[in-house]
C-alpha positions as a printed NumPy array, in Angstrom:
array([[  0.   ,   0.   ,   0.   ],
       [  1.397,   3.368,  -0.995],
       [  2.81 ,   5.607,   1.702],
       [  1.058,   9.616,   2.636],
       [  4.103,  10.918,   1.025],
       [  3.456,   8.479,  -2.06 ],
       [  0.339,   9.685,  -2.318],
       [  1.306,  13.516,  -2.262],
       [  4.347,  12.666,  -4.965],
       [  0.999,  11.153,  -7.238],
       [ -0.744,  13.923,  -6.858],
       [ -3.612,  12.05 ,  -5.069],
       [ -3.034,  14.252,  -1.953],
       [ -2.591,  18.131,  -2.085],
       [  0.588,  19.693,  -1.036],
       [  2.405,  22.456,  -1.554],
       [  5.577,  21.322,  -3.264],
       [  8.749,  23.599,  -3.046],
       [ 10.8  ,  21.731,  -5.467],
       [ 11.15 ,  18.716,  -7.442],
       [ 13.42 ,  16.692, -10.056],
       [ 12.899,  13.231, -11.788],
       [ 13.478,  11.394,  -8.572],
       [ 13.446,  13.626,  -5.042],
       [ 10.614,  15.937,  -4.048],
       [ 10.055,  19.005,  -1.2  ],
       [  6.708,  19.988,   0.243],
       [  5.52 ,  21.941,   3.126],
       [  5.193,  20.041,   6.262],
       [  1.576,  20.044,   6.986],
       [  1.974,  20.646,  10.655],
       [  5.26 ,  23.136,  11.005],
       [  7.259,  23.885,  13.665],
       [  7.881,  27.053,  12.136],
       [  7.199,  28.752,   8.707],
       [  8.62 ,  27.088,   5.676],
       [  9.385,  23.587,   7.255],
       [  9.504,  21.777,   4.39 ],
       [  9.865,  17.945,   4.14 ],
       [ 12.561,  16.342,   1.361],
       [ 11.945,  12.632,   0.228],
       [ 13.017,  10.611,  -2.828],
       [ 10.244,   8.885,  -5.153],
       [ 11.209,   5.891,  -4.479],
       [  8.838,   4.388,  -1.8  ],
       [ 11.96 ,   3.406,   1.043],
       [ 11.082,   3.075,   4.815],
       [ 14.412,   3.396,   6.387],
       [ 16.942,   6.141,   5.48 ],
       [ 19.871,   3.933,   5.572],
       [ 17.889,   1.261,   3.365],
       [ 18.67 ,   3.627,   0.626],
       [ 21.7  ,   2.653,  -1.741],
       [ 24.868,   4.889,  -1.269],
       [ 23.749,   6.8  ,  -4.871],
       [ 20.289,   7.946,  -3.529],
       [ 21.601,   8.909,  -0.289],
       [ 23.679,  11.095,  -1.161],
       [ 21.884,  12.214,  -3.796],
       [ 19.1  ,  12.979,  -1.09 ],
       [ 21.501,  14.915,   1.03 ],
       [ 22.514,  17.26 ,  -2.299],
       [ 19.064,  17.832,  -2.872],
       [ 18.085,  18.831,   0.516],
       [ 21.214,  21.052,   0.695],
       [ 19.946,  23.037,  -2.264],
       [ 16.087,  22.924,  -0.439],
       [ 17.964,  24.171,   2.29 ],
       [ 20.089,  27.032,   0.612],
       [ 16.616,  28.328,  -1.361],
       [ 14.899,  28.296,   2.477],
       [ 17.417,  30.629,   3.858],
       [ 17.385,  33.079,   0.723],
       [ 13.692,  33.744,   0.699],
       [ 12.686,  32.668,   4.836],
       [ 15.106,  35.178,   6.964],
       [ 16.229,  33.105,   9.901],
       [ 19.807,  32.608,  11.493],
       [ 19.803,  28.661,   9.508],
       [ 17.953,  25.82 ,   8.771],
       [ 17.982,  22.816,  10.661],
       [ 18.242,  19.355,   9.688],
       [ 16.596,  16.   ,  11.194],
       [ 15.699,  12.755,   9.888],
       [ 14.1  ,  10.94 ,  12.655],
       [ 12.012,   8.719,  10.651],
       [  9.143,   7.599,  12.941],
       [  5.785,   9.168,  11.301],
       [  5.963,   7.948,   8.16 ],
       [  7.018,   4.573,   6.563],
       [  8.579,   6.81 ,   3.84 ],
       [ 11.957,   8.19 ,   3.897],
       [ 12.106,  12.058,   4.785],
       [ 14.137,  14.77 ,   5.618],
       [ 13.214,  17.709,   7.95 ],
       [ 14.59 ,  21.342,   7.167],
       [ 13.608,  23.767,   9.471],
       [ 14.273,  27.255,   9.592],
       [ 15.729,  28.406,  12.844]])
């Protein structure tokens, strides 16, 4: 069964997507712990972050670094945090949050 964030990627659920390329995508956390935390997650349907293969790991971590860099240019805070707890969702995810 496809995950929330599979669902959002399909365009079955609304979100407000931030960016995208052929296989990562950013959206708006629907429940923010501050303005423009926005959630970074490959296509690929992967429940654990280090269940990834090296490639889309790091690939992941480039994309979220240029999320990250567009959040600080156009959200003024001092930075933008970074967690990946992975507990909500059955879907990898990265948090950025601006601080």
């Amino acid at each position: 069964m496809a995950t929330i964030f599979t669902k959002i990627i399909n365009g079955e659920i609304p979100s407000y997507k931030v960016a995208e390329t052929e296989d990562f995508f950013a959206f708006l956390d629907i429940n923010p712990n501050a303005k423009g935390h926005t959630l970074c997650i490959p296509k690929k349907e992967v429940n654990k972050i280090f269940d990834l293969d090296e490639e889309t790991y790091m690939e992941l971590m480039k994309f979220s670094r240029k999320v990250a860099l567009a959040i600080r240019k156009s959200i003024e805070c001092k930075r933008v945090g970074m967690s990946v707890i992975g507990l909500e969702v059955p879907h990898v995810h990265v948090h950025l949050i601006p601080l």
